[in-house]
MIDOSE-1310 file (N, C-alpha, C; in nm, 2 decimals, decimal comma, always signed):
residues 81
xxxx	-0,26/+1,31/+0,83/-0,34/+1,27/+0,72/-0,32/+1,12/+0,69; -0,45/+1,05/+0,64/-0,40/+0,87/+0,63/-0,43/+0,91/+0,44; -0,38/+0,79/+0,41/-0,42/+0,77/+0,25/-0,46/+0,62/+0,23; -0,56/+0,60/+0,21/-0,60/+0,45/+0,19/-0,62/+0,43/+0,03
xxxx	-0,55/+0,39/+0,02/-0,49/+0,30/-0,14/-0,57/+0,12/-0,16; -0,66/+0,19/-0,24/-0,78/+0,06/-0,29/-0,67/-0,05/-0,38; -0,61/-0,11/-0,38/-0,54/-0,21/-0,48/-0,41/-0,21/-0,44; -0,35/-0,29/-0,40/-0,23/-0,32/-0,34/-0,16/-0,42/-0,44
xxxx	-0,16/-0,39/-0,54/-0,07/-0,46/-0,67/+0,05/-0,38/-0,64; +0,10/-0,41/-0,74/+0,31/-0,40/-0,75/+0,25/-0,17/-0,79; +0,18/-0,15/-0,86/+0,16/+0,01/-0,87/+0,13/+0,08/-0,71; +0,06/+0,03/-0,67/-0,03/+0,05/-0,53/+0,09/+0,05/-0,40
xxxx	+0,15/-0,08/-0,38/+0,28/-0,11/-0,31/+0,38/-0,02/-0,34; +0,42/+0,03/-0,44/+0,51/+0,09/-0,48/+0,50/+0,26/-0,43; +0,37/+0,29/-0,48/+0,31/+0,44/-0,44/+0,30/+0,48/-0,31; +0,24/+0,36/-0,24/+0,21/+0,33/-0,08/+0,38/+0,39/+0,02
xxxx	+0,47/+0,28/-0,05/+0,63/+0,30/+0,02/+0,65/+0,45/-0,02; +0,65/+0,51/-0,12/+0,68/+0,65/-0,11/+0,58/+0,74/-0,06; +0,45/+0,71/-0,01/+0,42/+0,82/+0,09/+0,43/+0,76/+0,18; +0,48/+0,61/+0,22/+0,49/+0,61/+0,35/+0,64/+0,67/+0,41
xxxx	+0,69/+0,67/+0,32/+0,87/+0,72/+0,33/+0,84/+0,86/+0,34; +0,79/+0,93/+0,30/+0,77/+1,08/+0,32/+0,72/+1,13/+0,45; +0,63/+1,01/+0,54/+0,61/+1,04/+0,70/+0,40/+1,02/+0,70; +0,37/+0,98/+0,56/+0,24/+0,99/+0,53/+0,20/+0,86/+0,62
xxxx	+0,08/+0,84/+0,72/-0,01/+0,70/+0,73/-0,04/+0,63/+0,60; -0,04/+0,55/+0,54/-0,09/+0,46/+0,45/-0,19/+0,38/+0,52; -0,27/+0,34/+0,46/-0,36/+0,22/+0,45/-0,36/+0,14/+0,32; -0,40/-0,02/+0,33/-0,37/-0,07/+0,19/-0,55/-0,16/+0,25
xxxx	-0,61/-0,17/+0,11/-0,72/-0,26/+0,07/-0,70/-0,32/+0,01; -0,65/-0,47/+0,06/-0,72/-0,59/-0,07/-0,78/-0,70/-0,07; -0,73/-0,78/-0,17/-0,87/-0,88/-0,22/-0,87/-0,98/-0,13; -0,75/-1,01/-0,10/-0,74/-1,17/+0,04/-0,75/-1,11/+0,18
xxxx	-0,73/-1,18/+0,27/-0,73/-1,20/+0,37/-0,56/-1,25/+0,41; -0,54/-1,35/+0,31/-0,40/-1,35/+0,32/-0,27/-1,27/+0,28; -0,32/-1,20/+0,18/-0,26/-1,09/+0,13/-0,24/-0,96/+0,23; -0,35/-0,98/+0,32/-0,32/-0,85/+0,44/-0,23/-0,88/+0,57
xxxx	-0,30/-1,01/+0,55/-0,22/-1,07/+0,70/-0,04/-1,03/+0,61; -0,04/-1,11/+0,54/+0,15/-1,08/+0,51/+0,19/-0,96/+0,52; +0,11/-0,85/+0,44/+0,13/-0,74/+0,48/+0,13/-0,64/+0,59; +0,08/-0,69/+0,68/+0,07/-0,65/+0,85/+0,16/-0,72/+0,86
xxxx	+0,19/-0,84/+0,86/+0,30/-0,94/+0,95/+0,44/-0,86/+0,92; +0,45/-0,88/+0,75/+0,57/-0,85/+0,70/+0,60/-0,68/+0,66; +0,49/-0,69/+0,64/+0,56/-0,52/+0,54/+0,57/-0,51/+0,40; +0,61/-0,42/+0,33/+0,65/-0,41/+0,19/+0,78/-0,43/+0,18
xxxx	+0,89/-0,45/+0,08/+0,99/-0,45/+0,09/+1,05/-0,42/-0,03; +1,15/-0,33/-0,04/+1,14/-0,21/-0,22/+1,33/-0,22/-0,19; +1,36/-0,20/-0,32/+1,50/-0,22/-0,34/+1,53/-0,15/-0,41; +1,64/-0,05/-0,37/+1,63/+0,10/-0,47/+1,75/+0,07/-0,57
xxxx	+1,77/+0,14/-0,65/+1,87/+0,17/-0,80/+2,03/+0,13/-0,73; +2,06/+0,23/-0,59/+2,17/+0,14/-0,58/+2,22/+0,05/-0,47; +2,14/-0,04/-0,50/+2,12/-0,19/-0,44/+2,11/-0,16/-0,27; +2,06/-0,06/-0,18/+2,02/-0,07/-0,06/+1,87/-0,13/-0,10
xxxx	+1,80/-0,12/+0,04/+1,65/-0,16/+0,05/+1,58/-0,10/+0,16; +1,48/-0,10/+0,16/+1,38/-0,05/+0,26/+1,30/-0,13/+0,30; +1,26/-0,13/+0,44/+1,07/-0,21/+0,44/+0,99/-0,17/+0,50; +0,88/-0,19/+0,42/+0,75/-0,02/+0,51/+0,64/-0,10/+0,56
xxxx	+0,59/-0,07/+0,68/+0,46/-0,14/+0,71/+0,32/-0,07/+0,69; +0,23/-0,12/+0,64/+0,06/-0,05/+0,62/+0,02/-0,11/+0,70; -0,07/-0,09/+0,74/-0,21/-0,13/+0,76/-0,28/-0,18/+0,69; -0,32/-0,32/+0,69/-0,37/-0,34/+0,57/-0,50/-0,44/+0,61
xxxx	-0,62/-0,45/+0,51/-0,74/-0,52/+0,53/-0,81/-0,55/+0,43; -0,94/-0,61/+0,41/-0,98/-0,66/+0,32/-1,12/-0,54/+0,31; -1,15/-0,50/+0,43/-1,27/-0,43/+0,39/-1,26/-0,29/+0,46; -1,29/-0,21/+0,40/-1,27/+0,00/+0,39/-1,43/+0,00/+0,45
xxxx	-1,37/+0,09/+0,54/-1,53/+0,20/+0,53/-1,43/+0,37/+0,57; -1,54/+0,43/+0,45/-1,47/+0,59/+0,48/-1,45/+0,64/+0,58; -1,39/+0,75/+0,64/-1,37/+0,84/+0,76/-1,36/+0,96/+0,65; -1,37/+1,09/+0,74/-1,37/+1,15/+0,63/-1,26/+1,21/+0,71
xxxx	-1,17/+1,17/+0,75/-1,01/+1,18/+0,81/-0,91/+1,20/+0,66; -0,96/+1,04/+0,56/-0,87/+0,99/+0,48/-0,90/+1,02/+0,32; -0,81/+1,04/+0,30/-0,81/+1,05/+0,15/-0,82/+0,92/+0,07; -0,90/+0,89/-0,04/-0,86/+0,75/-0,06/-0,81/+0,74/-0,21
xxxx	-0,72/+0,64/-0,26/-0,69/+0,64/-0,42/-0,72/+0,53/-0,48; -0,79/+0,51/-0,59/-0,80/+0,33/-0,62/-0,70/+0,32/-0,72; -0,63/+0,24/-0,67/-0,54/+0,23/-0,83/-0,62/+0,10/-0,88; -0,58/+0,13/-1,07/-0,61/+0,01/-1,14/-0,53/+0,03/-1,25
xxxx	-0,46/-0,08/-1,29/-0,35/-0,06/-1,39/-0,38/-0,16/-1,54; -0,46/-0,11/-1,60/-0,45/-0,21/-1,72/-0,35/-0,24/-1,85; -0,38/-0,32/-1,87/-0,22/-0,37/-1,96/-0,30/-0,37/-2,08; -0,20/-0,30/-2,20/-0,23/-0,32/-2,32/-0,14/-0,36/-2,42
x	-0,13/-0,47/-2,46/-0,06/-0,56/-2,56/-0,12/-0,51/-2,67
């Protein structure tokens, strides 16, 4: 099963590393071009509670088209002050 996660902010990244830690495909969509390239090049990189770390790779791109393989999530996180 893939999951393609629409918004690859710090909520999205974060959701992403734990199904990808669980053995899940990820996919990530965002807004740059640059923002995917780093994330293909580099990975994610998450630092747990007792100071180890992890680094997870996506797949990542600027532009989705469905499969009906994948499940998709959009995250959007609004802030209220």
């Amino acid at each position: 099963m893939d999951i393609v996660i629409v918004g690859a902010g710090s909520v999205g990244l974060l959701l992403g590393s734990y199904l990808s830690e669980s053995g899940i495909n990820v996919k990530m969509v965002v807004r740059r071009e640059t923002n995917a390239r780093e994330l293909n090049n580099y990975g994610f990189h998450r630092v747990h509670d007792d100071g180890s770390d992890s680094r997870f790779r996506f797949q990542a791109t600027t532009y989705f088209q469905q499969d009906k393989k994948s499940i998709v999530c959009v995250i959007e996180v609004t802030l209220l002050y």
